[in-house]
C-alpha angles and dihedrals in degrees: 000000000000119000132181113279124212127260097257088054095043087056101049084038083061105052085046097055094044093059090031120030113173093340133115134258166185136242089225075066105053084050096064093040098057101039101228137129101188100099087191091066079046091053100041081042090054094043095052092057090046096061101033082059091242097129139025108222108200126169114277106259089227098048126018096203079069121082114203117215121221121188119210117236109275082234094050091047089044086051089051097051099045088051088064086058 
């Protein structure tokens, strides 16, 4: 189940989605994309997306210690959300 994120996160999702797409990655990444340096704002970032069903987070196929991050389409998130309505 998708559900609305807040301001702060849409902004940081769409910078995401506009380097990455579809496309895995990694949180070393995220960390040049978005331009900080607090891992705790990455982690609370991360969380939120998590639980707002915004991004599927699967262990990286190289290194198992590694988790790859996966954001789901803008169109597919905005479907899910209008279906709970």
């Amino acid at each position: 189940m998708t559900n609305p994120i807040p301001k702060w996160v849409m902004v940081r999702y769409s910078r995401l989605w506009k380097k990455f797409g579809n496309n895995p990655f990694i949180y070393d990444e995220i960390e040049k994309v978005l331009k900080l340096d607090d891992n705790r704002v990455i982690s609370v970032f991360l969380n939120e997306l998590k639980t707002a069903g915004w991004i599927n987070i699967e262990l990286h196929k190289d290194d198992m210690r590694k988790r790859q991050y996966i954001l789901k389409s803008p169109e597919l998130v905005v479907g899910e959300i209008a279906k709970l309505k």
